[in-house]
MARLO-672375 format. One record per residue (C-alpha): x, y, z. Coordinates in steps of 0.1 Angstrom, whole numbers, plus 5000, padded with zeros to 4 digits. Layout:
<atoms>
atom px = X; py = Y; pz = Z $
...
</atoms>
This chain:
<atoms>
atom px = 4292; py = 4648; pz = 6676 $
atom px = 4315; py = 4617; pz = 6671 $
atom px = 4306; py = 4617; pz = 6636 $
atom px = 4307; py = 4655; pz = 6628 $
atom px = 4344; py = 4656; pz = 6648 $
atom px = 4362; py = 4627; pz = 6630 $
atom px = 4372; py = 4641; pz = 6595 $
atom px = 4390; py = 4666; pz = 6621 $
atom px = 4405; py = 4642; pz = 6642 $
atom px = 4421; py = 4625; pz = 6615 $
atom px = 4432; py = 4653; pz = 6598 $
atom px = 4408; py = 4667; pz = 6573 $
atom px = 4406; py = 4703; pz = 6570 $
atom px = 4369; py = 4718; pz = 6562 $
atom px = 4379; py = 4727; pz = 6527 $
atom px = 4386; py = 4696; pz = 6516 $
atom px = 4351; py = 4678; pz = 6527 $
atom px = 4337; py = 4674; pz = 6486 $
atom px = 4374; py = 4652; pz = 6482 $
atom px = 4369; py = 4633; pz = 6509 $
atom px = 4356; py = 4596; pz = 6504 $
atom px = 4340; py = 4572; pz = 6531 $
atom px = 4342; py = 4535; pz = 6523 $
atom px = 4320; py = 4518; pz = 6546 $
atom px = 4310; py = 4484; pz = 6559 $
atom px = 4341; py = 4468; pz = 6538 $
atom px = 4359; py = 4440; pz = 6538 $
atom px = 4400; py = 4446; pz = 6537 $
atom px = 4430; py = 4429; pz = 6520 $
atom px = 4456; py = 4448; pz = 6533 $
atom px = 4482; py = 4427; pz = 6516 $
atom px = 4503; py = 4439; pz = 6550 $
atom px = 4494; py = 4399; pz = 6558 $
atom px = 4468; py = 4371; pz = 6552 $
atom px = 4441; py = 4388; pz = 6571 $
atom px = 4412; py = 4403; pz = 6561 $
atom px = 4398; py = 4435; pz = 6579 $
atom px = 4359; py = 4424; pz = 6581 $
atom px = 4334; py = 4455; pz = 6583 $
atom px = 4360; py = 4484; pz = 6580 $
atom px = 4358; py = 4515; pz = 6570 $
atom px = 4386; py = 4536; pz = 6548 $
atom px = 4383; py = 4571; pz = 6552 $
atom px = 4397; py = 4587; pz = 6518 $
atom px = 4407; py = 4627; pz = 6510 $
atom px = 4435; py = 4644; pz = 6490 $
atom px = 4440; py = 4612; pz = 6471 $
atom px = 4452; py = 4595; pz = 6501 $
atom px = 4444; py = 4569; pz = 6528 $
atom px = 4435; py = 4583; pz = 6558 $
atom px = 4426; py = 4560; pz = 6585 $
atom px = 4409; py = 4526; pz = 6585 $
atom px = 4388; py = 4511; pz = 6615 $
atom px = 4358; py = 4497; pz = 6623 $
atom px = 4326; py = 4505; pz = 6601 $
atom px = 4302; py = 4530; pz = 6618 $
atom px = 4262; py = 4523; pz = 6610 $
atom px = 4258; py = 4565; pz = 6606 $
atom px = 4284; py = 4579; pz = 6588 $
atom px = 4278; py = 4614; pz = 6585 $
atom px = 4272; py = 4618; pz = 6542 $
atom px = 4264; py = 4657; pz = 6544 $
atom px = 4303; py = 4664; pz = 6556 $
atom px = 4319; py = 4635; pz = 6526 $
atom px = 4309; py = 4610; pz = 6499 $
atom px = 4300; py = 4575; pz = 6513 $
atom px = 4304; py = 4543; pz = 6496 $
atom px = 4281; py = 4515; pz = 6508 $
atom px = 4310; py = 4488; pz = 6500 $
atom px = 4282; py = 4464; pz = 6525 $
atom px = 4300; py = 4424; pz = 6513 $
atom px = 4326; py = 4442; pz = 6490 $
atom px = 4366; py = 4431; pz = 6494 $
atom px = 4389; py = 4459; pz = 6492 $
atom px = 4422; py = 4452; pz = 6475 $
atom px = 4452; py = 4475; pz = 6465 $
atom px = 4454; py = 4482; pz = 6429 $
atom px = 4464; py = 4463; pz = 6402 $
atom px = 4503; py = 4468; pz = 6382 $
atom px = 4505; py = 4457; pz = 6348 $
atom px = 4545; py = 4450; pz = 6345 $
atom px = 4541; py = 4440; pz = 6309 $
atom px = 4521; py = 4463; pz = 6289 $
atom px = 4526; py = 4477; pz = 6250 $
atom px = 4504; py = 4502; pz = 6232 $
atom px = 4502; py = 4483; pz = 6201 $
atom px = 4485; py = 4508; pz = 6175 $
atom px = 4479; py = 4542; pz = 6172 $
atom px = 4447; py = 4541; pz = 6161 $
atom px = 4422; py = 4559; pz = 6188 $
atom px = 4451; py = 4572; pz = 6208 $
atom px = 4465; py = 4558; pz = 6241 $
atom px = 4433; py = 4563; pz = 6259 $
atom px = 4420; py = 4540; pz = 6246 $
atom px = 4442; py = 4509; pz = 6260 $
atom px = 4445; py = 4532; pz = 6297 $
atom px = 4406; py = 4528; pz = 6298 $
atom px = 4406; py = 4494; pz = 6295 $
atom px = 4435; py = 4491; pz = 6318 $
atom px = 4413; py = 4512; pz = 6343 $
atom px = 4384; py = 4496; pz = 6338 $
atom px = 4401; py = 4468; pz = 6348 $
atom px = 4415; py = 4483; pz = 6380 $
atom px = 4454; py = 4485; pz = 6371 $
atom px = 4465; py = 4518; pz = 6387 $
atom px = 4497; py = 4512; pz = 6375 $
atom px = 4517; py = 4499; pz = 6346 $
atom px = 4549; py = 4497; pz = 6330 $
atom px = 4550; py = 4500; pz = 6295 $
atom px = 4575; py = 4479; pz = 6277 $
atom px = 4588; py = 4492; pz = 6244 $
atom px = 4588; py = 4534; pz = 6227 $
atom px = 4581; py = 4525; pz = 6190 $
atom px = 4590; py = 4557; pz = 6161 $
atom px = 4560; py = 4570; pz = 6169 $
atom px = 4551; py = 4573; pz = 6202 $
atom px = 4559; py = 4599; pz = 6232 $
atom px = 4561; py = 4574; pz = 6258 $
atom px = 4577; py = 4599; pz = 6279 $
atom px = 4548; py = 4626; pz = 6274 $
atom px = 4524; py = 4601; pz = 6278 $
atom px = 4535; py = 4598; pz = 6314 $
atom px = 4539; py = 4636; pz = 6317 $
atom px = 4500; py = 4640; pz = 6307 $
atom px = 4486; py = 4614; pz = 6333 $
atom px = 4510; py = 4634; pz = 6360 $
atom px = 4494; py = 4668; pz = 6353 $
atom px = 4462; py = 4653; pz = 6348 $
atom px = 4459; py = 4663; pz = 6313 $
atom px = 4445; py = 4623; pz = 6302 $
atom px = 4432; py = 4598; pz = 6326 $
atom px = 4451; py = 4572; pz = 6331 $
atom px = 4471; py = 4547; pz = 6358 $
atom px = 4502; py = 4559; pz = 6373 $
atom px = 4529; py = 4552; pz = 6342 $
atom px = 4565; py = 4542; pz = 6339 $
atom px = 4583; py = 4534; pz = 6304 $
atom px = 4608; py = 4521; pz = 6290 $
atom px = 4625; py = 4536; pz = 6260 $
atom px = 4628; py = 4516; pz = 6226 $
atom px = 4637; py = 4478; pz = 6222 $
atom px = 4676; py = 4480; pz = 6225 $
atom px = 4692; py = 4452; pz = 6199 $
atom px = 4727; py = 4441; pz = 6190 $
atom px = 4727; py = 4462; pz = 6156 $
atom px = 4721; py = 4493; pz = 6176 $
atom px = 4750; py = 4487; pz = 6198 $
atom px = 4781; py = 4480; pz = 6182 $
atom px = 4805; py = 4486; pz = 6203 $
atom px = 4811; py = 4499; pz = 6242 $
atom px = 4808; py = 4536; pz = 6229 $
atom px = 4775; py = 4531; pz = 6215 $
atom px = 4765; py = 4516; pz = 6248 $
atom px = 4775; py = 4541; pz = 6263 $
atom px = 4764; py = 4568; pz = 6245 $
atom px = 4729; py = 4547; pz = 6245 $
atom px = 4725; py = 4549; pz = 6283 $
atom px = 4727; py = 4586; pz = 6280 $
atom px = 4704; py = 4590; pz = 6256 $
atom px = 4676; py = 4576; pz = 6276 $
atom px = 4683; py = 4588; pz = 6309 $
atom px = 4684; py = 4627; pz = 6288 $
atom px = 4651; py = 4615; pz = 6272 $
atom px = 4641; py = 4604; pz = 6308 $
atom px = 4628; py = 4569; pz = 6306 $
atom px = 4622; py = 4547; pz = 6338 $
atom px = 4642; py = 4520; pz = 6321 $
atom px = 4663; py = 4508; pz = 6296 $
atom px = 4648; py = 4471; pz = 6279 $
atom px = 4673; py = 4450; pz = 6260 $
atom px = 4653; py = 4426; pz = 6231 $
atom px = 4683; py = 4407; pz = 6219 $
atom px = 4715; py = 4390; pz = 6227 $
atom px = 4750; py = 4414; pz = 6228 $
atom px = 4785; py = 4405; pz = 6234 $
atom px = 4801; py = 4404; pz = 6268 $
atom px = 4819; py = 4430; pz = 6264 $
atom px = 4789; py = 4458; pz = 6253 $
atom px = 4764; py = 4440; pz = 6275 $
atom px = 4787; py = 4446; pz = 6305 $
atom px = 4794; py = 4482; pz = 6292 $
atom px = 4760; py = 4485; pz = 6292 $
atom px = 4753; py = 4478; pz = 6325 $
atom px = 4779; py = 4495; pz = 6343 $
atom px = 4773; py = 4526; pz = 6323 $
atom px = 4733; py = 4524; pz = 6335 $
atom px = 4742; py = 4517; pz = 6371 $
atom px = 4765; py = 4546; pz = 6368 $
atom px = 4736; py = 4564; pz = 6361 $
atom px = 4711; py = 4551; pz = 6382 $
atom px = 4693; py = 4535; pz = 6351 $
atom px = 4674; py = 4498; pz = 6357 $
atom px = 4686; py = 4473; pz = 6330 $
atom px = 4656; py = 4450; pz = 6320 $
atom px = 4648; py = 4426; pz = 6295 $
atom px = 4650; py = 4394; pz = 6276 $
atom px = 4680; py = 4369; pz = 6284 $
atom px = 4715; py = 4368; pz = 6269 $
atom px = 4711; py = 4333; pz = 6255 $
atom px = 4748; py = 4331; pz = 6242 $
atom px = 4759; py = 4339; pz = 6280 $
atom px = 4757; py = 4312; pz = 6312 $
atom px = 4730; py = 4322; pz = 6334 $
atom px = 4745; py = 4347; pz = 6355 $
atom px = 4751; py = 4369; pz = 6333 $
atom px = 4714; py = 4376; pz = 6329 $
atom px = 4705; py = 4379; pz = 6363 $
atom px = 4728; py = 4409; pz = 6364 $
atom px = 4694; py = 4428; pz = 6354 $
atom px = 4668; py = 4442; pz = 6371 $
atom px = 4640; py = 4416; pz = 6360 $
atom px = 4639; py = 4395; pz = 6331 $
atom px = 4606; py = 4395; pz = 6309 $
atom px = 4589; py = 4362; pz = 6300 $
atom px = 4594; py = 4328; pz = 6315 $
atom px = 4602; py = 4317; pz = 6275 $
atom px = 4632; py = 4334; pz = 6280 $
atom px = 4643; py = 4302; pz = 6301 $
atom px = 4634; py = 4275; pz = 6277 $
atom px = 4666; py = 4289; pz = 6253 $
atom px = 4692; py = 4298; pz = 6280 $
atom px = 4687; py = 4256; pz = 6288 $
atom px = 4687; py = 4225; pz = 6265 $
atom px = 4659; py = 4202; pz = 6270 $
atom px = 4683; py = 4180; pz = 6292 $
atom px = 4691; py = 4202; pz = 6313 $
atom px = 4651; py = 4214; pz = 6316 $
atom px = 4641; py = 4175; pz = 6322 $
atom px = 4670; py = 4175; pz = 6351 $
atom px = 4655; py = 4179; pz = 6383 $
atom px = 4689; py = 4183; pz = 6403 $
atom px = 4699; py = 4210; pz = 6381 $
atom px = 4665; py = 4228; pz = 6377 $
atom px = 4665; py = 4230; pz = 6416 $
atom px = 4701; py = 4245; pz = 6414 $
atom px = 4689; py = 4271; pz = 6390 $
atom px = 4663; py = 4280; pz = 6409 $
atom px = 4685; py = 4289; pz = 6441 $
atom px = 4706; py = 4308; pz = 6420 $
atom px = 4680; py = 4329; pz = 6408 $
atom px = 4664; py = 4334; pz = 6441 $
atom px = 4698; py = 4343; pz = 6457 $
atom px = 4704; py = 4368; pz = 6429 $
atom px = 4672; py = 4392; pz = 6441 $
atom px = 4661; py = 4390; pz = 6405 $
atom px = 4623; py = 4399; pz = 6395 $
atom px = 4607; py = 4373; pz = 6368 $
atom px = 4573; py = 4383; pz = 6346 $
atom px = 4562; py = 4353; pz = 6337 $
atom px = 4538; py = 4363; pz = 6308 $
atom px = 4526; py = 4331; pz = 6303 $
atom px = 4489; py = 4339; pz = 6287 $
atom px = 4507; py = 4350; pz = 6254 $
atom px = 4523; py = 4324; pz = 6251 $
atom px = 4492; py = 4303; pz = 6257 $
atom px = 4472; py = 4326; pz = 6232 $
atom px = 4499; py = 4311; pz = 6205 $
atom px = 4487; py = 4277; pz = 6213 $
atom px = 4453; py = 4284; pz = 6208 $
atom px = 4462; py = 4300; pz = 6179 $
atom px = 4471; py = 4266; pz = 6159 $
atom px = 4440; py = 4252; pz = 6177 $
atom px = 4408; py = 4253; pz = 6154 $
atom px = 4384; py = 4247; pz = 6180 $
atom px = 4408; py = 4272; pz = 6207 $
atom px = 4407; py = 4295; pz = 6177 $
atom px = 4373; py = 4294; pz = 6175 $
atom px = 4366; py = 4304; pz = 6208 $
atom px = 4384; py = 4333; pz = 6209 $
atom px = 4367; py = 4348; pz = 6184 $
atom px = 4339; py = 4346; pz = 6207 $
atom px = 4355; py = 4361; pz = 6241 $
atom px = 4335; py = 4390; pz = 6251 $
atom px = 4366; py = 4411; pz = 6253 $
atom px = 4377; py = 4407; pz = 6216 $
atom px = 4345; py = 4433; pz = 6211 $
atom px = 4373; py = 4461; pz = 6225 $
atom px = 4399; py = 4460; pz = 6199 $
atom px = 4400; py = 4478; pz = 6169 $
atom px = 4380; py = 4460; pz = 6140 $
atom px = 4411; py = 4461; pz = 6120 $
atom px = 4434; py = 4441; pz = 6144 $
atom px = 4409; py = 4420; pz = 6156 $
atom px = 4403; py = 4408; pz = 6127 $
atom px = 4431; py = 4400; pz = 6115 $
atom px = 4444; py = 4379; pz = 6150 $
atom px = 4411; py = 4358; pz = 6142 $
atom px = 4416; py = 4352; pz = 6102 $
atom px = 4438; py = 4329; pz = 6088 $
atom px = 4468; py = 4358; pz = 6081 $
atom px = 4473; py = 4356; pz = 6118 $
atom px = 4513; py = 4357; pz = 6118 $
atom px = 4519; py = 4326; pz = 6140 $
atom px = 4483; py = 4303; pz = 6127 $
atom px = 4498; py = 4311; pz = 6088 $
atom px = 4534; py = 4303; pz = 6093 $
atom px = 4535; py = 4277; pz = 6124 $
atom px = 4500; py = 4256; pz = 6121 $
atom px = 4512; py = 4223; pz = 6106 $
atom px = 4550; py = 4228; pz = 6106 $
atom px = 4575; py = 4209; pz = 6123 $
atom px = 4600; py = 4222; pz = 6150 $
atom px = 4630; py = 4207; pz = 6161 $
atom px = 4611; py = 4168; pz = 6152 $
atom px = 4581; py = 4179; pz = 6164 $
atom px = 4548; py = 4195; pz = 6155 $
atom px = 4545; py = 4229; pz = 6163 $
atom px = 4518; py = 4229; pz = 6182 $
atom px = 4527; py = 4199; pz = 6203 $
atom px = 4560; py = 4213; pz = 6211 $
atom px = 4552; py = 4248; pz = 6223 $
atom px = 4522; py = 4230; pz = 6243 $
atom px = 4549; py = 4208; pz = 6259 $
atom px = 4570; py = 4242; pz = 6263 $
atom px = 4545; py = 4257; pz = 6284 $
atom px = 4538; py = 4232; pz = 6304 $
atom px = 4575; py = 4230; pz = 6316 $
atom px = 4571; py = 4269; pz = 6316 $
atom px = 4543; py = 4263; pz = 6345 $
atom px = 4561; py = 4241; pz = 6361 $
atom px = 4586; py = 4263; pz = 6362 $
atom px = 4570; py = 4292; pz = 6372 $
atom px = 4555; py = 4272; pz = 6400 $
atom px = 4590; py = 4262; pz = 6414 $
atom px = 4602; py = 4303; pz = 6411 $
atom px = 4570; py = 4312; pz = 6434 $
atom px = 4578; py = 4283; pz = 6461 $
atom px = 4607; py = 4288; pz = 6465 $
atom px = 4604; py = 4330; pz = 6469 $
atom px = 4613; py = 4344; pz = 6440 $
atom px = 4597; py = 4377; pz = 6431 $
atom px = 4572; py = 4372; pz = 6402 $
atom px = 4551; py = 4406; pz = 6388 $
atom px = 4522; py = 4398; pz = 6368 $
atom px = 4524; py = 4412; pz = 6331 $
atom px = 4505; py = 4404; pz = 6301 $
atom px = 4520; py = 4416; pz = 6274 $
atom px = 4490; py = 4429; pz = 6252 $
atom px = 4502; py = 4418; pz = 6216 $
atom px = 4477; py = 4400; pz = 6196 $
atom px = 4442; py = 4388; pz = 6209 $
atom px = 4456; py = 4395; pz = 6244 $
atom px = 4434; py = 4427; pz = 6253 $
atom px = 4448; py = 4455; pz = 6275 $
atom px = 4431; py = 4454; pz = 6314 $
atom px = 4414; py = 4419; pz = 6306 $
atom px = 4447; py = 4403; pz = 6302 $
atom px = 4461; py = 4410; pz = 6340 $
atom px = 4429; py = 4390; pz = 6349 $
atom px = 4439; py = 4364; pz = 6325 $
atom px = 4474; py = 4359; pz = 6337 $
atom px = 4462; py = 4360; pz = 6373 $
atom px = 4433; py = 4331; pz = 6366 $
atom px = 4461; py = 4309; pz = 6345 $
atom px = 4488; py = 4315; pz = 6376 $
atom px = 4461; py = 4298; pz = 6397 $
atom px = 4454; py = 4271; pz = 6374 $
atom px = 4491; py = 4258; pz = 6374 $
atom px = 4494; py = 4255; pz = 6416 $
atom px = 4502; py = 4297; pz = 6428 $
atom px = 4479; py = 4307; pz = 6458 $
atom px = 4456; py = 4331; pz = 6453 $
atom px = 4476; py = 4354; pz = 6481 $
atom px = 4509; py = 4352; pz = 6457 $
atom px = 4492; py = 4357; pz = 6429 $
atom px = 4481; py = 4391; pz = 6446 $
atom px = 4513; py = 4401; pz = 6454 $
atom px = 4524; py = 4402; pz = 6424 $
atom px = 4501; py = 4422; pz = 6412 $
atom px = 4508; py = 4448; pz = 6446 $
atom px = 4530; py = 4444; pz = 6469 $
atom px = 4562; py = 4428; pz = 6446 $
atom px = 4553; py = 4458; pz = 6419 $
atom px = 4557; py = 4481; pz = 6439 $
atom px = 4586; py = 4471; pz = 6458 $
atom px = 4603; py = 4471; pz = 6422 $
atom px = 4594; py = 4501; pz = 6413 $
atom px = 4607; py = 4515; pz = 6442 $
atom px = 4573; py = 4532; pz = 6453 $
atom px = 4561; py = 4509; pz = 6483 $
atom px = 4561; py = 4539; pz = 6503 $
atom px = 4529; py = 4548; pz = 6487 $
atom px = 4518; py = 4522; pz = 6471 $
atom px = 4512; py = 4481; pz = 6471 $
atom px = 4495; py = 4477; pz = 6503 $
atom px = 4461; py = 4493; pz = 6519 $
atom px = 4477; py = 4511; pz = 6548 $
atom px = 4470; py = 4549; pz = 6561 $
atom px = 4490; py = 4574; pz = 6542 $
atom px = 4492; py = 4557; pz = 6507 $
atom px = 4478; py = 4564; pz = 6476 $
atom px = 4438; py = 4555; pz = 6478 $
atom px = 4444; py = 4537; pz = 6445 $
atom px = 4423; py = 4507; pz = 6450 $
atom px = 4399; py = 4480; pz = 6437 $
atom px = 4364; py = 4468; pz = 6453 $
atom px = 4352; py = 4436; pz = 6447 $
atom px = 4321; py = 4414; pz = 6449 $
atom px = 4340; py = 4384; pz = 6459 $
atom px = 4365; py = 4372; pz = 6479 $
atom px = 4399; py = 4367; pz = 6455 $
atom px = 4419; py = 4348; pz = 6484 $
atom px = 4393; py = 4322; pz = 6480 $
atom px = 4395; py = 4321; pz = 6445 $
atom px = 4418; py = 4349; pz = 6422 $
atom px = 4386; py = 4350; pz = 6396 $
atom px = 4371; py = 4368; pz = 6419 $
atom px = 4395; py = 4402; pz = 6405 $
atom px = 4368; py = 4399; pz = 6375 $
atom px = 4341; py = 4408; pz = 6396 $
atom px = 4353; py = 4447; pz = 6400 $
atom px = 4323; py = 4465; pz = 6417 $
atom px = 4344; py = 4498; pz = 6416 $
atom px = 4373; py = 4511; pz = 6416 $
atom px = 4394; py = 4542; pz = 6431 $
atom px = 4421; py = 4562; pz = 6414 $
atom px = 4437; py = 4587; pz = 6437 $
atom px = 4411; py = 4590; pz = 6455 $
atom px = 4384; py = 4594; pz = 6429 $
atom px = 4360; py = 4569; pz = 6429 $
atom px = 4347; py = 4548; pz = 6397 $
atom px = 4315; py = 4530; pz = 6398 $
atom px = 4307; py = 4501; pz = 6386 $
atom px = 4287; py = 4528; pz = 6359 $
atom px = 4318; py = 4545; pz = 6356 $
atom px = 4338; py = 4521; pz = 6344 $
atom px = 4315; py = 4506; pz = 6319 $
atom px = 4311; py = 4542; pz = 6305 $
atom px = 4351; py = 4535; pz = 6300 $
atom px = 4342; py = 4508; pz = 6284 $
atom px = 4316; py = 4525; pz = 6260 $
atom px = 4343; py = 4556; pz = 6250 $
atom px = 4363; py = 4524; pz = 6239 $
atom px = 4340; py = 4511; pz = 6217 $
atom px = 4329; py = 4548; pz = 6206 $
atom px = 4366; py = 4553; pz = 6197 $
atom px = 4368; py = 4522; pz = 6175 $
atom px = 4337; py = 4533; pz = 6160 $
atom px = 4350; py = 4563; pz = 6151 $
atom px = 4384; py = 4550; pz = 6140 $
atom px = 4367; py = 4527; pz = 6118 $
atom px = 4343; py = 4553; pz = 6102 $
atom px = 4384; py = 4576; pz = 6094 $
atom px = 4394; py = 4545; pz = 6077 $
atom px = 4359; py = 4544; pz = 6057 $
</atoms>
């Protein structure tokens, strides 16, 4: 009777038994603290967490859908912060079913480019009309020679809260007096202020934003004393940290340059698995010799040095760095960036295995791909943790990613408001990507 009863007792009317979804025998990561929940089970319906308690050997499959998650870790969705549709070629579903297949249930995309509807691309995944991961946008890359004066500013802030973007991105360095129109016009409005650093501007004046994109951003707002200087890299450190700033790192493009002046790096990427999932077109032309950064950087010197040697050297400090920002606190988001051979949904993995590599615990490299998304976002009421009344937007996996973060690679399924995809599922995804690229390629034919 136990079993017939408890859809009731937590709050499950009858009519909604064919939404309702029993996870059972699985193991938790709450990301509410280090422990793990062993042999729970989540009791799904509406979209929404119900309840989670111990696992019951008889669930009761004629009254909901049960999911024998036996060894499985449950995690909260993933958040790509750094995302960009790149080319229109096959439509945006095709980058949102690799980003699903990959288990991000959210993103932020990063840049509205002439022609792209970044805001109806939200509105569609709302109603339901496409598939996709819960979506906020930016509007276009905002640069000086768009905003020459405090009116323009101005009248630029209003323009995308009318057009109703989530945020407004600056891509280039202003004057103190727009940049600090700017601002106060956008906090006026409620409007987040992200972006790349003012490099002509002390410190401060960046970490008047909301978050600022890419660890690079660091390696021009200091000379390369002043990065070697222990004493002042520790001050600079605080400061951030005592601003409440968010940093996305977005180290793996960075890295991907690198291996792009690399032969034997270039080679291998070539033969990554995921390169099979972009269109023919781009792919081959990140892997050929016209690549933009292999044709005009491999061989040349920078600032005394060869190319390749100095941007390695730059990302080391760049880990080092990054390293520093996560012990002492600061809030890091994992992004990607997706430009070049760095794939949509296989990227956030990426980021998350390089994050490890350089020092981060597994456990902070999972918050910020959760928990720190979603307080920035400003939707940890729903989201970011597995807790009863959120959004069932989750990921199982085979393995245990607090032991190591590689283990996010190893997606048995995954569940998007409340719907569950299986591991067949998502590799069907995966297929409609490669159909779509088939398809595209046979339009350009």
């Amino acid at each position: 009777m136990l079993g017939i009863l408890w859809p009731f007792l937590n709050g499950v009317p009858v009519n909604q038994y064919a939404d309702t979804l029993l996870v059972n025998h699985v193991n938790v990561i709450s990301m509410t603290s280090k422990e793990i929940l062993k042999d729970q089970q989540v009791l799904i319906a509406n979209g929404k967490i119900l309840s989670i308690q111990a696992a019951s050997n008889n669930p009761k499959s004629d009254l909901y859908q049960v999911v024998d998650a036996q060894g499985k870790f449950m995690i909260p969705g993933f958040h790509e912060m750094h995302f960009h549709w790149r080319n229109p070629q096959g439509g945006i579903e095709r980058d949102l079913n690799l980003l699903l297949a990959n288990g991000v249930t959210t993103v932020r995309n990063m840049a509205e480019y002439d022609w792209q509807d970044q805001v109806g691309i939200r509105e569609k995944i709302n109603s339901g009309e496409i598939l996709g991961p819960r979506y906020f946008t930016t509007g276009p890359y905002l640069n000086s020679s768009m905003l020459q004066s405090e009116e323009e500013a101005r009248e630029m802030v209003q323009s995308n809260v009318e057009k109703g973007y989530d945020f407004l991105k600056i891509a280039d360095n202003l004057p103190e007096n727009i940049y600090q129109g700017l601002l106060e016009e956008a906090e006026k409005e409620g409007l987040s202020v992200i972006g790349h650093a003012q490099r002509a501007m002390g410190l401060d004046y960046s970490l008047r934003m909301k978050s600022i994109e890419h660890v690079e951003e660091f390696v021009y707002l200091f000379g390369e004393t002043q990065r070697n200087d222990e004493n002042f890299m520790t001050s600079v450190v605080e400061e951030i940290k005592t601003s409440g700033i968010t940093i996305v790192p977005t180290l793996k493009v960075f890295e991907r340059i690198i291996h792009y002046l690399n032969d034997s790096e270039f080679k291998k990427l070539g033969e990554a698995d995921y390169a099979k999932y972009m269109l023919s077109g781009d792919r081959n032309y990140w892997l050929s010799d016209e690549n933009p950064y292999r044709k005009d950087l491999k061989g040349k010197v920078l600032y005394g040095k060869d190319a390749e040697l100095l941007l390695s050297e730059w990302l080391e400090w760049m880990k080092g760095f990054t390293l520093q920002l996560s012990d002492a606190g600061v809030p890091l988001m994992i992004g990607s960036d997706t430009f070049g051979l760095v794939v949509p949904g296989f990227s956030v993995h990426e980021e998350m295995e390089l994050l490890q590599d350089l020092g981060m615990e597994p456990i902070e490299i999972l918050k910020a791909a959760t928990v720190s998304p979603a307080r920035y976002l400003g939707t940890q009421a729903l989201e970011g943790t597995i807790s009863p009344g959120k959004n069932a937007n989750l990921v199982l996996l085979n393995s245990n990613p607090l032991e190591d973060i590689r283990a996010t690679q190893e997606i048995s399924a995954v569940i998007l408001n409340g719907r569950l995809f299986d591991r067949a599922a998502l590799d069907s995804l995966l297929g409609d990507v490669l159909e779509i690229n088939a398809l595209s390629d046979l339009n350009k034919n």
